[in-house]
C-alpha positions as CSV (number, residue, x, y, z in Angstrom):
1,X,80.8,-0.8,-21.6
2,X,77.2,-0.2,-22.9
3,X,76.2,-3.9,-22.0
4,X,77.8,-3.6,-18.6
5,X,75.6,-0.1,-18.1
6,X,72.7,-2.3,-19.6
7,X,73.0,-5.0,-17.1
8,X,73.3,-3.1,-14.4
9,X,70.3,-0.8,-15.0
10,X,68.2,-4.4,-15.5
11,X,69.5,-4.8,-12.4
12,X,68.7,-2.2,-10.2
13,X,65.3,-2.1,-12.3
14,X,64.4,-5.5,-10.7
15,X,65.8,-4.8,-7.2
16,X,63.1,-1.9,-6.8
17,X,60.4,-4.3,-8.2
18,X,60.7,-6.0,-5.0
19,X,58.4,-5.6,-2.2
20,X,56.4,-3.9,-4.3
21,X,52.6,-3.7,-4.5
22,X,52.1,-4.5,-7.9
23,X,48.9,-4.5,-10.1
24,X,48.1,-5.6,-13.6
25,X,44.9,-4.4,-15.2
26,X,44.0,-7.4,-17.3
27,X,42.1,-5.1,-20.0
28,X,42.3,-7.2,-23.4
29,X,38.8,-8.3,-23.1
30,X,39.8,-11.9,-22.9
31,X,42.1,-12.5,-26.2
32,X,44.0,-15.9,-25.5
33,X,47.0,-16.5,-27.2
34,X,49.3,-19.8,-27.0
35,X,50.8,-20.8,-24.4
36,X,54.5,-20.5,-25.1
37,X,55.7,-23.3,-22.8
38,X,52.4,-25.6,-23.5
39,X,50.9,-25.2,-27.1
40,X,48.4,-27.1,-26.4
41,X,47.2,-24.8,-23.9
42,X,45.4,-21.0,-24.0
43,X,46.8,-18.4,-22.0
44,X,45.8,-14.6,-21.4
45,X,47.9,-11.7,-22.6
46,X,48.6,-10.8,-18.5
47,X,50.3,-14.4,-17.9
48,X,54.1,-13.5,-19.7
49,X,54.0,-10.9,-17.6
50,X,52.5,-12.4,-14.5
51,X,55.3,-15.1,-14.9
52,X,57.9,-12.7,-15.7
53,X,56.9,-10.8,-12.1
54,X,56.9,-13.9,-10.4
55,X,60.1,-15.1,-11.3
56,X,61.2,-11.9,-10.0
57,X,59.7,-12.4,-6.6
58,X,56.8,-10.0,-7.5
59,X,53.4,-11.3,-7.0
60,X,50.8,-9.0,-8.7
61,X,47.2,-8.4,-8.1
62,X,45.3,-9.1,-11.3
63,X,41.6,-7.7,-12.5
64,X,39.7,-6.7,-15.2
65,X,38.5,-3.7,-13.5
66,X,40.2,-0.6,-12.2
67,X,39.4,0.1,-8.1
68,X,38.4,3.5,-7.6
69,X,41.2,3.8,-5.4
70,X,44.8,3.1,-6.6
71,X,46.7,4.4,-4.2
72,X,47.6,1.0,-2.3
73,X,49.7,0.2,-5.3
74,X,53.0,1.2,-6.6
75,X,53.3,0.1,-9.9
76,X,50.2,-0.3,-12.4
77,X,50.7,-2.3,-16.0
78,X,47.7,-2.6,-18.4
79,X,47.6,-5.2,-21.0
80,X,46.0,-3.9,-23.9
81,X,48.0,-4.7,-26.9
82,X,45.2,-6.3,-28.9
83,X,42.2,-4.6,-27.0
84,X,40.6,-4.3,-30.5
85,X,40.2,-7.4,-31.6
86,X,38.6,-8.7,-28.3
């Protein structure tokens, strides 16, 4: 039952992304990681979740700097998870 409640929230979660204006504040100062599909290749933090968004029929508008106005978009993520080390 919990998984079914799971699913179903993923679900809905996803449906709402849709037709969405959708922006992701690429704020890690540049830190490349491996490409997880290529390890050959470099990637920014923003492109897992640029790819996970895409997949979902979600195309995001991507800078390193914040507009002064915001209000065009619906959702905002930031990647910052290693901002730090950058």
């Amino acid at each position: 039952m919990k998984y079914s409640i799971l699913v179903l929230m993923l679900l809905v979660s996803f449906s709402l992304l849709l037709g969405q204006n959708v922006f992701v504040w690429d704020r890690d100062n540049g830190v490349v990681i491996p490409d997880p599909e290529d390890p050959w290749n470099y990637v920014g933090l923003e492109a897992s979740l640029k790819n996970a968004l895409n997949a979902n029929g979600v195309v995001p508008a991507i800078d390193s700097t914040l507009a002064g106005d915001m209000t065009e978009y619906d959702i905002i993520f930031a990647t910052a998870g290693i901002w730090c080390m950058g």
